[in-house]
C-alpha positions in Angstrom: 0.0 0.0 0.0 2.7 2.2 1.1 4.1 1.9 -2.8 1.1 3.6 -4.8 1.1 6.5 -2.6 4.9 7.0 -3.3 4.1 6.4 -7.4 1.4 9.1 -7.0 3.6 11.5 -5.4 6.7 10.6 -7.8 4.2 11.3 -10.4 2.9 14.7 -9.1 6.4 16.1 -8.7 6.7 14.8 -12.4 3.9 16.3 -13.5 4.3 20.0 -11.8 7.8 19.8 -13.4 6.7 19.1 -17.2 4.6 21.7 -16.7 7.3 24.9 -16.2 8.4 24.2 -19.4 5.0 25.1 -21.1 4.5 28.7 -22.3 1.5 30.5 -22.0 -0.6 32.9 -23.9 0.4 35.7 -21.5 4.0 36.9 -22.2 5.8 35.9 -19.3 8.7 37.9 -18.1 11.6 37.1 -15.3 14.1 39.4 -14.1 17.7 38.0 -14.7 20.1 40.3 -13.5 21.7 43.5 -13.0 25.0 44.9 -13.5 25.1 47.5 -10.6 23.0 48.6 -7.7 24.9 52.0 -7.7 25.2 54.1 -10.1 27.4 56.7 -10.4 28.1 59.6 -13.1 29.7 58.0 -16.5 28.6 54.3 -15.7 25.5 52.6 -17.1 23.0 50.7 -15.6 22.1 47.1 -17.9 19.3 45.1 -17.2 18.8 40.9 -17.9 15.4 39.8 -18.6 14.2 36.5 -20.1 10.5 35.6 -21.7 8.4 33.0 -23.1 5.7 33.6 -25.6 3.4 31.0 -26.8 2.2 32.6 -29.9 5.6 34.3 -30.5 3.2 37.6 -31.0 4.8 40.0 -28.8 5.0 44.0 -30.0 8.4 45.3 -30.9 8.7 47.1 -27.2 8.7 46.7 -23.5 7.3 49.0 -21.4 9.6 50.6 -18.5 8.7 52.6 -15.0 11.4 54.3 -13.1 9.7 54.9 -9.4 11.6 56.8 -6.8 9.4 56.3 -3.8 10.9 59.5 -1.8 11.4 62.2 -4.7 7.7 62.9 -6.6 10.0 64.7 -9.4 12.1 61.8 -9.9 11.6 58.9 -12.1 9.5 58.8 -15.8 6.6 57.7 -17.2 6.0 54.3 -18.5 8.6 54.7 -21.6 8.6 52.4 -24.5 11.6 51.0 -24.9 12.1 49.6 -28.5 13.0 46.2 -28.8 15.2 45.2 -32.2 13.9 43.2 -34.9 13.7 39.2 -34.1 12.6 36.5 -35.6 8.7 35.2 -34.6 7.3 31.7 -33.9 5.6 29.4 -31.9 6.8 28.4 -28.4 9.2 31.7 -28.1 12.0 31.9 -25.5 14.8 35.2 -25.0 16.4 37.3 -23.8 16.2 41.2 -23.5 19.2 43.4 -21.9 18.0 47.1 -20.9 20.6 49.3 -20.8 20.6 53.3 -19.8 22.9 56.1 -19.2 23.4 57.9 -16.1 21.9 61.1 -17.9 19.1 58.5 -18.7 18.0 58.4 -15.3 19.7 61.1 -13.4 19.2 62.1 -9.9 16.6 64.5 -9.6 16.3 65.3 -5.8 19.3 67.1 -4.6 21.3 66.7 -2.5 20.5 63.2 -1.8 20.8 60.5 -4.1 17.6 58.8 -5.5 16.9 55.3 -4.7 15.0 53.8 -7.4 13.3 50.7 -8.7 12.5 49.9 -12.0 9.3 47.8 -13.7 8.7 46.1 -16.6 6.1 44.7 -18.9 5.9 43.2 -22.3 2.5 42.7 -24.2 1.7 41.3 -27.2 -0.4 41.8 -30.0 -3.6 40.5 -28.7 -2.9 43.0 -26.0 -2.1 40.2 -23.5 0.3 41.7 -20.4 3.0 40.1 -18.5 3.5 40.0 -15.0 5.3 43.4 -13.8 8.9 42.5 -13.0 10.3 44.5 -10.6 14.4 45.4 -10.4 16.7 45.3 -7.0 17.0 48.9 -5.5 19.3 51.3 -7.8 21.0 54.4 -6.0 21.4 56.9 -8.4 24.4 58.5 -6.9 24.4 62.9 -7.2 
């Protein structure tokens, strides 16, 4: 008796872990990596995303918020940031690297530095949204 219980839960663990490798309607979006939680004047700051697409219909952009939750002049609007030419198709799997300036994202709230986190969505052309993927904290260094 005691083996069909362990079969079934060999079998669940099985299951759940076929299933990851699926990709949905929804763009799905996962934050990578960053190359620096500091930025300072003449550095950059690149971003490491990955997605999955089932349709392989996603528009030619991602869509970027700066938020710095102690300056309200700081930070931008949701900015389309254009994505280059790829090729399309079922099932699709990538990767997207971000990458701004310091005079991209300058400190706006002197004289302290801003602390900032940045979000991300990707859609595609049936208007389907991903998750919003959310960086580490960035201080934007005056």
């Amino acid at each position: 008796m005691r083996y069909p219980v362990l079969f079934s839960i060999v079998f669940l663990a099985f299951f759940s872990s076929c299933k990851k490798d699926k990709f949905a309607t929804k763009p799905s979006l996962k934050f990578e990596s960053v190359n620096t939680t500091n930025l300072s004047q003449g550095q950059s700051l690149t971003f490491n995303l990955s997605f999955t697409d089932a349709e392989g219909d996603l528009t030619d952009a991602i869509y970027i918020t700066e938020f710095v939750p102690n300056c309200n002049k700081s930070g931008f609007d949701s900015v389309r940031y254009a994505l280059p030419p790829f090729p399309t198709g079922k099932n699709q799997k990538g990767d997207i690297i971000v990458t701004f300036g310091y005079n991209d994202v300058p400190p706006k709230c002197f004289p302290q530095n801003d602390t900032a986190v940045f979000k991300f969505i990707l859609k595609d052309k049936a208007q389907n949204v991903s998750d919003t993927v959310v960086s580490p904290k960035i201080v934007i260094i005056n």
